[in-house]
N, CA, C and O atoms as CSV, one atom per row, in Angstrom:
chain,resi,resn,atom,element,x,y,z
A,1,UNK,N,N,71.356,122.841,75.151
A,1,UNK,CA,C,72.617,122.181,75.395
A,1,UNK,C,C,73.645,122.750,74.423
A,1,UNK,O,O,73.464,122.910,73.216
A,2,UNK,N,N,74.672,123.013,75.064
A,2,UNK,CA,C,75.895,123.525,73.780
A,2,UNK,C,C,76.409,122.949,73.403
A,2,UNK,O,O,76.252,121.764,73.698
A,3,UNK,N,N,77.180,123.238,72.684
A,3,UNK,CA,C,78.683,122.248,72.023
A,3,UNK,C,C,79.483,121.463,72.943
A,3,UNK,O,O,80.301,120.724,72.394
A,4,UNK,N,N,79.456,121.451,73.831
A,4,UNK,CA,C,80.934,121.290,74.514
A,4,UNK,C,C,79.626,119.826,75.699
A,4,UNK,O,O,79.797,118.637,75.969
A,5,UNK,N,N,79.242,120.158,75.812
A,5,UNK,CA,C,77.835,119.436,76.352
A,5,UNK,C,C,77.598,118.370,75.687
A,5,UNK,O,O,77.783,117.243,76.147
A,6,UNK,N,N,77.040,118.684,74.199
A,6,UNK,CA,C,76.753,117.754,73.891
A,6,UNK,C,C,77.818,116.775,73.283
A,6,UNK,O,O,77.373,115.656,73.029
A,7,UNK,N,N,79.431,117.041,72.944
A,7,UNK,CA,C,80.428,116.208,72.814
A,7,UNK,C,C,81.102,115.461,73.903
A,7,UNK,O,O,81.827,114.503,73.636
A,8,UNK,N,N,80.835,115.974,75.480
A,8,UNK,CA,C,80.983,115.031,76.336
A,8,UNK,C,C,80.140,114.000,76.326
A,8,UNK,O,O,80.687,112.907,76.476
A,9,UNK,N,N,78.899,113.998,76.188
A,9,UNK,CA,C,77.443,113.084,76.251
A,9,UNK,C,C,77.990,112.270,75.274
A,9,UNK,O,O,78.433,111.232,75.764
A,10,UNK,N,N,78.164,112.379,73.721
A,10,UNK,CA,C,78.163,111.432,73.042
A,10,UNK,C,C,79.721,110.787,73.180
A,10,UNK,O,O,79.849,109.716,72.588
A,11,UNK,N,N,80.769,111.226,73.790
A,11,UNK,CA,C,81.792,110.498,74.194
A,11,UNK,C,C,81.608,110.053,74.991
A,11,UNK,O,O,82.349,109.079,75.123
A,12,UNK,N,N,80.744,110.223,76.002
A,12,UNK,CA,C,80.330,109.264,77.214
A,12,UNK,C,C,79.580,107.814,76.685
A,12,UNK,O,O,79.596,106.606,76.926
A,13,UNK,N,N,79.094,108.539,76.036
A,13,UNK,CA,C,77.727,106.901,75.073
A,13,UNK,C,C,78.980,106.105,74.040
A,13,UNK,O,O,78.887,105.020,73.466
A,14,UNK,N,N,80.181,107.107,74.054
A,14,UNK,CA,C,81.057,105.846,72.802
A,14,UNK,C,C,81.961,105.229,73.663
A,14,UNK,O,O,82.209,104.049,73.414
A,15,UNK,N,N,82.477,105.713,74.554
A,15,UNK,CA,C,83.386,104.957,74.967
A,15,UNK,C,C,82.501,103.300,76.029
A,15,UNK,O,O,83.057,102.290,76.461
A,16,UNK,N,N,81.081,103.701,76.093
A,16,UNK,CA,C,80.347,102.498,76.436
A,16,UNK,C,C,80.571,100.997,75.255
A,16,UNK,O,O,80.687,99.826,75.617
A,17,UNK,N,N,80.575,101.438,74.045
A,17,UNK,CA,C,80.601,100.357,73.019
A,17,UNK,C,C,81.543,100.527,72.653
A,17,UNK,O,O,81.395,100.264,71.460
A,18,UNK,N,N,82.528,100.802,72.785
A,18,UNK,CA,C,84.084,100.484,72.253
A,18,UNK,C,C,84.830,99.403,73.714
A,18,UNK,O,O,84.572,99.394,74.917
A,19,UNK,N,N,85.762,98.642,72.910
A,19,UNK,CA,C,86.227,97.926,73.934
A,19,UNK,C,C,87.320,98.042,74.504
A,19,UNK,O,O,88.325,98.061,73.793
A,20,UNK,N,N,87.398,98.108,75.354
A,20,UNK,CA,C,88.449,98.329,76.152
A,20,UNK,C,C,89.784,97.587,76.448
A,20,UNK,O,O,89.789,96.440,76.895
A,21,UNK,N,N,90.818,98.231,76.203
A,21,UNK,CA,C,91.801,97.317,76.430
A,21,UNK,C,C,92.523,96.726,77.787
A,21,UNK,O,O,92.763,97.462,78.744
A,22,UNK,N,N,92.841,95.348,77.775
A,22,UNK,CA,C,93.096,94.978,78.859
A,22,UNK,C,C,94.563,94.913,79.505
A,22,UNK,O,O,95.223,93.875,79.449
A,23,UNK,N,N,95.168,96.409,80.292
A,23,UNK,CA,C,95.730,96.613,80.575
A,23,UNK,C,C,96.761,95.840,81.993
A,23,UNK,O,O,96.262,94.856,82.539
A,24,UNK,N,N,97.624,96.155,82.306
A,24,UNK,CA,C,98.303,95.160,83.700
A,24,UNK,C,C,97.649,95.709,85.162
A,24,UNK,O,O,97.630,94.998,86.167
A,25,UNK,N,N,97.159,96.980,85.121
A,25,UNK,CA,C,96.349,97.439,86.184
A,25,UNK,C,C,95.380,96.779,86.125
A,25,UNK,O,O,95.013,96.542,87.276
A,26,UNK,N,N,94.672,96.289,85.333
A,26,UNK,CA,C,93.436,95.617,85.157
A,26,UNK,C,C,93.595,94.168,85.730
A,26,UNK,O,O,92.802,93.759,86.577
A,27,UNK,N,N,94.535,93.461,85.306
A,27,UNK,CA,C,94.817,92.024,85.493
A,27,UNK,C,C,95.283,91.875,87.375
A,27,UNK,O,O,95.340,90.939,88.174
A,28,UNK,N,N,95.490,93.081,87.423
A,28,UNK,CA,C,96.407,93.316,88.898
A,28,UNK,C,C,95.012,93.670,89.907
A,28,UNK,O,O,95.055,93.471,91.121
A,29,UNK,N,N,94.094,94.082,89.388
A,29,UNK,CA,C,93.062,94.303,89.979
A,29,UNK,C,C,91.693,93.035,90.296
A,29,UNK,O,O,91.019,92.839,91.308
A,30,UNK,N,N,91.692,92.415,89.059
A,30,UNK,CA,C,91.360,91.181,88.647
A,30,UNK,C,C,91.958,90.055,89.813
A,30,UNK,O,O,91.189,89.379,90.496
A,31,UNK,N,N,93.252,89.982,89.908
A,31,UNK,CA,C,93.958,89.259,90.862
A,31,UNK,C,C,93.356,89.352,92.535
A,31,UNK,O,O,92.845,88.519,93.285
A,32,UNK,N,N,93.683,90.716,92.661
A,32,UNK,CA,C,93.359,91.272,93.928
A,32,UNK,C,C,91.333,91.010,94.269
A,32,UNK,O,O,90.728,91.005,95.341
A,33,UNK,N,N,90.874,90.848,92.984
A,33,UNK,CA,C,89.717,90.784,93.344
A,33,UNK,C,C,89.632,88.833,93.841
A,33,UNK,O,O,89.034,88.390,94.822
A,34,UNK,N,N,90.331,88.112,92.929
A,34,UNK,CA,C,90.314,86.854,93.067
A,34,UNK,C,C,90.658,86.050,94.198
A,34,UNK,O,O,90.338,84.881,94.417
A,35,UNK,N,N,91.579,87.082,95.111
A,35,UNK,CA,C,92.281,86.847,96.300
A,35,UNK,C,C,90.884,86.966,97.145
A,35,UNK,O,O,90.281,86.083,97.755
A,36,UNK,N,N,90.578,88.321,96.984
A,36,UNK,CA,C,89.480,88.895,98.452
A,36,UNK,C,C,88.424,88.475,98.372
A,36,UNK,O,O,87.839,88.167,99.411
A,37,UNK,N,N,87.732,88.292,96.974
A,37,UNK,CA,C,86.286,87.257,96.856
A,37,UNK,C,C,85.727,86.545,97.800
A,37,UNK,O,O,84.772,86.722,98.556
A,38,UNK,N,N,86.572,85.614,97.607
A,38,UNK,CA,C,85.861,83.646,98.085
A,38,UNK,C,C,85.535,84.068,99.286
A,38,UNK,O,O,84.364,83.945,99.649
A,39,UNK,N,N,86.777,84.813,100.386
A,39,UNK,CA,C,86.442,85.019,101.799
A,39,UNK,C,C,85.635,86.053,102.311
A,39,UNK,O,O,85.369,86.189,103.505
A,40,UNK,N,N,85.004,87.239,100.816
A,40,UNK,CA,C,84.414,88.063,101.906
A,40,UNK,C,C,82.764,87.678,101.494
A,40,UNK,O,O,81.767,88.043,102.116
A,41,UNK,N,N,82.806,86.935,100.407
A,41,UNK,CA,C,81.484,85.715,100.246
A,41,UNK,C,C,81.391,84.946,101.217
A,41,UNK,O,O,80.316,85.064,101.803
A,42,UNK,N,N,82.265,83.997,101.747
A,42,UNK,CA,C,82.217,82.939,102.835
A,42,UNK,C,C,81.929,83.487,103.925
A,42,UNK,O,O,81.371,82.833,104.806
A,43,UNK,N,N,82.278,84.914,104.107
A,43,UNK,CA,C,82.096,85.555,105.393
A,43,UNK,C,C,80.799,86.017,105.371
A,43,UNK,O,O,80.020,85.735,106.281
A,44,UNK,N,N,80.488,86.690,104.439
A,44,UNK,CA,C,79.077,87.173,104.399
A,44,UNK,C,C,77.680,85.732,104.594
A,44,UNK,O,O,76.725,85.746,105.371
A,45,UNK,N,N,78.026,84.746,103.682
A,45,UNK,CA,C,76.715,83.914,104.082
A,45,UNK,C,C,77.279,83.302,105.707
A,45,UNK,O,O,76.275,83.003,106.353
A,46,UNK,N,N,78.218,83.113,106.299
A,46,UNK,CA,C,78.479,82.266,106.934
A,46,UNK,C,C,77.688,83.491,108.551
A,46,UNK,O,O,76.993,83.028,109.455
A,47,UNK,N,N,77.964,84.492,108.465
A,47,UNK,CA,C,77.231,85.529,109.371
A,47,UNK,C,C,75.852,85.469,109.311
A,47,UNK,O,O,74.995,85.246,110.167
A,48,UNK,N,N,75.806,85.733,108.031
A,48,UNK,CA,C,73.752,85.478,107.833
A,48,UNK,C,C,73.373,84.172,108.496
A,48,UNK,O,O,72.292,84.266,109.077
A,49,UNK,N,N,74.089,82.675,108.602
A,49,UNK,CA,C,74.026,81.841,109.050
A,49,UNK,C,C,73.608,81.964,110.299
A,49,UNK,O,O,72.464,81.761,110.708
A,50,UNK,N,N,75.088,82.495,111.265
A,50,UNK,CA,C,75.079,82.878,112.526
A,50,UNK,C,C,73.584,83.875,112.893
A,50,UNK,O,O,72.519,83.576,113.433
A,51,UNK,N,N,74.000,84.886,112.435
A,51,UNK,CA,C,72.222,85.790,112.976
A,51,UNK,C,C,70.865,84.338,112.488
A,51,UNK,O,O,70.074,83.945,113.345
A,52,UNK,N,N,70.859,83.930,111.474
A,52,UNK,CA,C,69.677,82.985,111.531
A,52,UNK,C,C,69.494,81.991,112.640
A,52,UNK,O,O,68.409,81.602,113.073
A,53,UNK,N,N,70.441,81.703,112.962
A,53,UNK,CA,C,70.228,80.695,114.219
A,53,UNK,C,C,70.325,81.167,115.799
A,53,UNK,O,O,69.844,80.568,116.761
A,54,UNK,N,N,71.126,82.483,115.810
A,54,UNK,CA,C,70.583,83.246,116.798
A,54,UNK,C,C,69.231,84.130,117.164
A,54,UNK,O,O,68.688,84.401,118.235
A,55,UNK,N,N,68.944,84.443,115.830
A,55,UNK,CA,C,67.666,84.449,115.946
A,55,UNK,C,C,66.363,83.467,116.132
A,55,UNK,O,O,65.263,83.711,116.629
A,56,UNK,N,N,66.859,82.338,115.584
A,56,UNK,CA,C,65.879,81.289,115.753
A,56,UNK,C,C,66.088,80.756,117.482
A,56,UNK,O,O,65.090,80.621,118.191
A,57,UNK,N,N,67.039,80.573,117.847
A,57,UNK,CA,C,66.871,81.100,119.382
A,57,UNK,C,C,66.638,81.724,120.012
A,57,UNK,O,O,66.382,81.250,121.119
A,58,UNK,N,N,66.570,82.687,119.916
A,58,UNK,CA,C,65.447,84.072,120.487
A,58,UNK,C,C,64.307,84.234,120.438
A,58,UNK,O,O,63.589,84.805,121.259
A,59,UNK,N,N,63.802,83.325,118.640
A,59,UNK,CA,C,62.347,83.137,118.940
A,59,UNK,C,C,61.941,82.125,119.798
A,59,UNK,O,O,61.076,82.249,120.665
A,60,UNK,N,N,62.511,81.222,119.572
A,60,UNK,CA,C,62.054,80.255,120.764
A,60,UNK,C,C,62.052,80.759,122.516
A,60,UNK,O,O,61.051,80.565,123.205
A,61,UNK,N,N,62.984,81.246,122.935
A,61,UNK,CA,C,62.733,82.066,124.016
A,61,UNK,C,C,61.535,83.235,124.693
A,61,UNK,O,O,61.045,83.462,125.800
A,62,UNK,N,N,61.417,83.811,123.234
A,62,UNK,CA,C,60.510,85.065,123.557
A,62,UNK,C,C,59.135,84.913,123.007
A,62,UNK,O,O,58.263,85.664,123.443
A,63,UNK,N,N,58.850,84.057,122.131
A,63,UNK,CA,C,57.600,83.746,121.279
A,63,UNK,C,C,56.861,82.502,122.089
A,63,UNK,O,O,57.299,81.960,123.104
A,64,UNK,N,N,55.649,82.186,121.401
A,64,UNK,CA,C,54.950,80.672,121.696
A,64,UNK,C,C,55.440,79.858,120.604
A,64,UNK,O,O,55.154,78.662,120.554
A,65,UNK,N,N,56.204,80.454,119.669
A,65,UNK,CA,C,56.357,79.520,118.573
A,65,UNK,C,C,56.777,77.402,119.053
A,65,UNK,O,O,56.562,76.325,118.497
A,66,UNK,N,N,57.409,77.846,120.300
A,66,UNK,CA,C,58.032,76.127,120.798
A,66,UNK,C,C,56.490,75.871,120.943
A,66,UNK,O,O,56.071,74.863,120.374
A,67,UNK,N,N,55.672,76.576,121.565
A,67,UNK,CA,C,54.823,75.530,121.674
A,67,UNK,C,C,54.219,75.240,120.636
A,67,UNK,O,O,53.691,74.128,120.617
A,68,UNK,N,N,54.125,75.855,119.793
A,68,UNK,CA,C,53.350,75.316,118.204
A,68,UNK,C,C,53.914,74.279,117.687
A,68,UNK,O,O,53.394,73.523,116.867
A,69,UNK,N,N,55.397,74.171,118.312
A,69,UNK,CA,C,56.090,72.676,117.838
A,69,UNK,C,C,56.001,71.981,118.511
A,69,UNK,O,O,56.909,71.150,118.484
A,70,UNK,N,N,55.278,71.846,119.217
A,70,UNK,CA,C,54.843,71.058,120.843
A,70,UNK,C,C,55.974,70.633,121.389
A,70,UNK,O,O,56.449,69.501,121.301
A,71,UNK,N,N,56.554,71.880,122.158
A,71,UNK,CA,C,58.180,71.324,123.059
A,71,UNK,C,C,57.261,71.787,124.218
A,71,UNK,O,O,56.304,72.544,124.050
A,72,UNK,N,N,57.621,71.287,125.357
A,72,UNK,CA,C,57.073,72.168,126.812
A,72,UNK,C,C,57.793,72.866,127.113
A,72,UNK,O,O,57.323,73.989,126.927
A,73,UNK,N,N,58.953,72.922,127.590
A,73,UNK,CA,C,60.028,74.033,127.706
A,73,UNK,C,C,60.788,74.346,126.601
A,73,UNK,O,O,61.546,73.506,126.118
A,74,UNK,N,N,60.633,75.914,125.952
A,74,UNK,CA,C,61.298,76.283,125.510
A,74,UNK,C,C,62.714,77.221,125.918
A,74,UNK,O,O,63.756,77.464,125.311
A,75,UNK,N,N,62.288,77.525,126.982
A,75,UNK,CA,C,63.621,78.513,127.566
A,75,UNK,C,C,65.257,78.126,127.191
A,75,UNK,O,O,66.081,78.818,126.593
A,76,UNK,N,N,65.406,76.713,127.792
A,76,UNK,CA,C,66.906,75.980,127.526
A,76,UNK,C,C,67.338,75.804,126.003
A,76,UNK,O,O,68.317,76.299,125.445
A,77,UNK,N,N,66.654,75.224,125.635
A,77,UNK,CA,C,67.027,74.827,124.226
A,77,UNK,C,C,66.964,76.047,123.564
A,77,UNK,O,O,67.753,75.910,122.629
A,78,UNK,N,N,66.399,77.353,123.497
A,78,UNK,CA,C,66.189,78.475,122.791
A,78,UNK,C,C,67.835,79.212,123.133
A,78,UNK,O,O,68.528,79.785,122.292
A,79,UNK,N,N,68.065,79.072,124.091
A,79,UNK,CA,C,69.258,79.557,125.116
A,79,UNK,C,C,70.462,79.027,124.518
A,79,UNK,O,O,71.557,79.589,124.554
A,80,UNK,N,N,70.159,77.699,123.855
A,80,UNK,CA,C,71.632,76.575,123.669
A,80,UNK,C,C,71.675,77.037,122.151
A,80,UNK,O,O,72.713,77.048,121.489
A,81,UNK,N,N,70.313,77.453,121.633
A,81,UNK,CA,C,70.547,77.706,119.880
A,81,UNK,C,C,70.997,79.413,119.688
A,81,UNK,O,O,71.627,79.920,118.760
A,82,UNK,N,N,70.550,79.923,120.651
A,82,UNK,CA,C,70.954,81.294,120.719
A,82,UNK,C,C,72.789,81.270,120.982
A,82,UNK,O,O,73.571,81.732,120.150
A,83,UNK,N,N,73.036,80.906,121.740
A,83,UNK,CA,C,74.519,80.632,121.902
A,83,UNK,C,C,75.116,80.035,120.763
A,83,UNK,O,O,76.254,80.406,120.478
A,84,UNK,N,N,74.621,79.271,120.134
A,84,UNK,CA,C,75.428,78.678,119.227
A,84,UNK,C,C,75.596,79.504,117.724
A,84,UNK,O,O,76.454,79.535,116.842
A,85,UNK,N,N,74.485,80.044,117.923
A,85,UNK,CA,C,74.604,81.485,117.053
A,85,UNK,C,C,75.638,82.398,116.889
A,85,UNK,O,O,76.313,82.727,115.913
A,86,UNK,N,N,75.615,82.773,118.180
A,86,UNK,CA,C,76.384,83.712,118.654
A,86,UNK,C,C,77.970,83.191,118.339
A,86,UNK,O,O,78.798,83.653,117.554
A,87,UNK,N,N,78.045,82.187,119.153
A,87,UNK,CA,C,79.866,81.520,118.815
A,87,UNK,C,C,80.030,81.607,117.390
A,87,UNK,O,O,81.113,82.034,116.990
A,88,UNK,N,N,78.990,81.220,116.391
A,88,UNK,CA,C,78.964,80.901,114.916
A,88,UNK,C,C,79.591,83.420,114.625
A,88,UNK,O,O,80.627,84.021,114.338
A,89,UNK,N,N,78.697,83.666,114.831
A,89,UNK,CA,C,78.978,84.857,114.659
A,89,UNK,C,C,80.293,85.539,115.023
A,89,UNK,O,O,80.925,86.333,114.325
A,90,UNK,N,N,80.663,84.980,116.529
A,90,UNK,CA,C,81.861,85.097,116.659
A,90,UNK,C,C,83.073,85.407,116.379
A,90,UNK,O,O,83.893,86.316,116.508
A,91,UNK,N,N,82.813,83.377,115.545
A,91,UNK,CA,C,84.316,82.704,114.840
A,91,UNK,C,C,84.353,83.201,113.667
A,91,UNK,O,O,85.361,82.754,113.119
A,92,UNK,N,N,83.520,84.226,112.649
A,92,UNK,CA,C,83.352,85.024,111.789
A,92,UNK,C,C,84.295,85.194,111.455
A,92,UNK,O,O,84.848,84.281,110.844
A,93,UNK,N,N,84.911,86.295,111.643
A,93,UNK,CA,C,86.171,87.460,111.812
A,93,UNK,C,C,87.370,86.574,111.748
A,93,UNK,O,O,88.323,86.701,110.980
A,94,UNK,N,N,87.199,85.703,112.617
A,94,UNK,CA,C,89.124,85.106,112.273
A,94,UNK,C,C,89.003,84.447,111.075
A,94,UNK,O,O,89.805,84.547,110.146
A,95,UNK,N,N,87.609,83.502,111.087
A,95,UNK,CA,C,87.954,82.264,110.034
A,95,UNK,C,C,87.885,83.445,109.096
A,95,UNK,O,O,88.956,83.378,108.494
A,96,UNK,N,N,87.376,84.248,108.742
A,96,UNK,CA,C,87.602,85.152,107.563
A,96,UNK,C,C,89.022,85.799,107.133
A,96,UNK,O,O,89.439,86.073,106.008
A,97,UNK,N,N,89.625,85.951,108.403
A,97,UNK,CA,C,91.078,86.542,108.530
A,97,UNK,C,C,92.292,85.546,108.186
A,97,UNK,O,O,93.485,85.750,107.960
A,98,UNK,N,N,91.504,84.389,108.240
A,98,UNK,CA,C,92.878,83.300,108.118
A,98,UNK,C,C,92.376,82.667,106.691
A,98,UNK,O,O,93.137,82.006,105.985
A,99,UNK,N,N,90.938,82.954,106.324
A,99,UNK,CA,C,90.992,82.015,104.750
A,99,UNK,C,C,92.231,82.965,104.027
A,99,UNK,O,O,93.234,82.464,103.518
A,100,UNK,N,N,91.846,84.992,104.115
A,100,UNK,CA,C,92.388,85.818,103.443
A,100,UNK,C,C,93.759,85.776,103.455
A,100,UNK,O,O,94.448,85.885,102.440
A,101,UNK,N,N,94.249,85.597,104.749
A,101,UNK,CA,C,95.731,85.698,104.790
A,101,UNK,C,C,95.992,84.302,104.064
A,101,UNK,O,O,97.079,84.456,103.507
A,102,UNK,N,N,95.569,83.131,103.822
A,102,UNK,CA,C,96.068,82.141,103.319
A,102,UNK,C,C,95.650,82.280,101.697
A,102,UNK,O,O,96.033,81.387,100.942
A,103,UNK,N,N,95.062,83.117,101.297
A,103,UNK,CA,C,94.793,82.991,99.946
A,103,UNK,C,C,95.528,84.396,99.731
A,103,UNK,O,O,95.121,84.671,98.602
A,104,UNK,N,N,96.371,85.474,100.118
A,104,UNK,CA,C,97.098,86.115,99.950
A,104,UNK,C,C,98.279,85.314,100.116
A,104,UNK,O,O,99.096,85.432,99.204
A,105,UNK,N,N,98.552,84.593,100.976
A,105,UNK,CA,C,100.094,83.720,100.905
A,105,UNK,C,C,100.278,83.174,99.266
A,105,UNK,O,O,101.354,83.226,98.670
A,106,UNK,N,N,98.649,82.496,98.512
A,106,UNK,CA,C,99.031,81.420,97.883
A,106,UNK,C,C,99.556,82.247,96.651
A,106,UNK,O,O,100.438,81.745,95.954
A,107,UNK,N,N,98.817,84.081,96.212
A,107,UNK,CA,C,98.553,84.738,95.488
A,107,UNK,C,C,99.613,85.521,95.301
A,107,UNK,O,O,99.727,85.970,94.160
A,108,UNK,N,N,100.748,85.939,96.395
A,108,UNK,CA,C,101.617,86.729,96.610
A,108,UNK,C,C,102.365,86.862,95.320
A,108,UNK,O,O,102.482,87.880,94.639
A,109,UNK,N,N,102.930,85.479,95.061
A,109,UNK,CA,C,104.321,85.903,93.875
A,109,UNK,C,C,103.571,86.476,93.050
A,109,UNK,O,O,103.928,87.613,92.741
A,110,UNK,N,N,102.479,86.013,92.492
A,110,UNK,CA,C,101.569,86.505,91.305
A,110,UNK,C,C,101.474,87.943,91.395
A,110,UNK,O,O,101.292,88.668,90.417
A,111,UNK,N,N,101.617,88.394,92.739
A,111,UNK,CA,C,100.519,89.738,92.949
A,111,UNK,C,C,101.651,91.076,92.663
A,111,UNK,O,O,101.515,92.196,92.170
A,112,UNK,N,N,103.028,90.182,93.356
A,112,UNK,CA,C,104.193,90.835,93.390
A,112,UNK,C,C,105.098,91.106,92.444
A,112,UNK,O,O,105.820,92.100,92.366
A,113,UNK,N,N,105.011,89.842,91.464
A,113,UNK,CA,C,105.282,90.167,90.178
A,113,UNK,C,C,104.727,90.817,88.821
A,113,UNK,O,O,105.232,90.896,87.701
A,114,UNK,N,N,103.811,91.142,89.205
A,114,UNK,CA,C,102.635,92.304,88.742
A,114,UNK,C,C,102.574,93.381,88.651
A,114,UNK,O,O,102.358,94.242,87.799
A,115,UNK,N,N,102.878,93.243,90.039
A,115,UNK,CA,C,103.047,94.938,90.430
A,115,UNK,C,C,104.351,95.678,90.248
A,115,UNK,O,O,104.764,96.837,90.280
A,116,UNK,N,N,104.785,94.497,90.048
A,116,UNK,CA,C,107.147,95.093,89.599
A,116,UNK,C,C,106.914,95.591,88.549
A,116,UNK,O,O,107.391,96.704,88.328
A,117,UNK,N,N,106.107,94.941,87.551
A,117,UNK,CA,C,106.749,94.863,85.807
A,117,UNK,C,C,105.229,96.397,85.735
A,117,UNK,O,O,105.150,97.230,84.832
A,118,UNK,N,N,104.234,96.295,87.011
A,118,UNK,CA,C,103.998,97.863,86.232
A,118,UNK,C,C,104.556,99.082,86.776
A,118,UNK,O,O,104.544,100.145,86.155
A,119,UNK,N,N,105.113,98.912,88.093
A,119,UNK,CA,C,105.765,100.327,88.532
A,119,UNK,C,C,107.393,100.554,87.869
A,119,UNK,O,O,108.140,101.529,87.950
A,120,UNK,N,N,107.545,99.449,87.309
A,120,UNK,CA,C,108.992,99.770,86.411
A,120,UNK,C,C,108.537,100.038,84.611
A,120,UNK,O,O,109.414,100.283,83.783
């Protein structure tokens, strides 16, 4: 390893334990993360939701599992949980689109006055 090698490496390992200062890009980023969070969390379990219960209707359709729960017909009810899945999967996308746009409404001045005082 040469010189020049090994002074990137150990500036790479210092700037790990030195602390960093907390700049307005940072806080502006911080913000933007605080905005997009909650909804692309809410969106994510609320989908896993949807596929779990569309899937749990599908097993009931395609498996013996209903009868291990002793239902006699499984077809309908597998059909009504599969659908309801599905709508759940659906309504995904907007309710995700309208938490964001409403938590960008609430975030705006913050986001806007942020971003003034660093591009000036």
């Amino acid at each position: 390893m040469n010189k020049n090698d090994t002074e990137f490496l150990v500036q790479k390992i210092r700037t790990q334990y030195t602390e960093k200062e907390n700049t307005k890009l940072d806080e502006l980023k911080a913000l933007d993360l605080k905005v997009k969070k909650p909804a692309t969390v809410f969106s994510i379990v609320f989908g896993i939701i949807g596929a779990l219960v569309m899937g749990a209707g599908m097993s009931l359709v395609m498996t013996d599992i209903g009868e291990m729960l002793g239902m006699a017909s499984t077809m309908v009810p597998g059909i009504i949980i599969g659908i309801v899945g599905m709508i759940i999967a659906l309504i995904n996308y907007p309710v995700y689109k309208k938490m964001l746009d409403s938590r960008r409404k609430k975030y705006a001045k913050q986001v806007i006055a942020l971003s003034d005082s660093i591009l000036k």
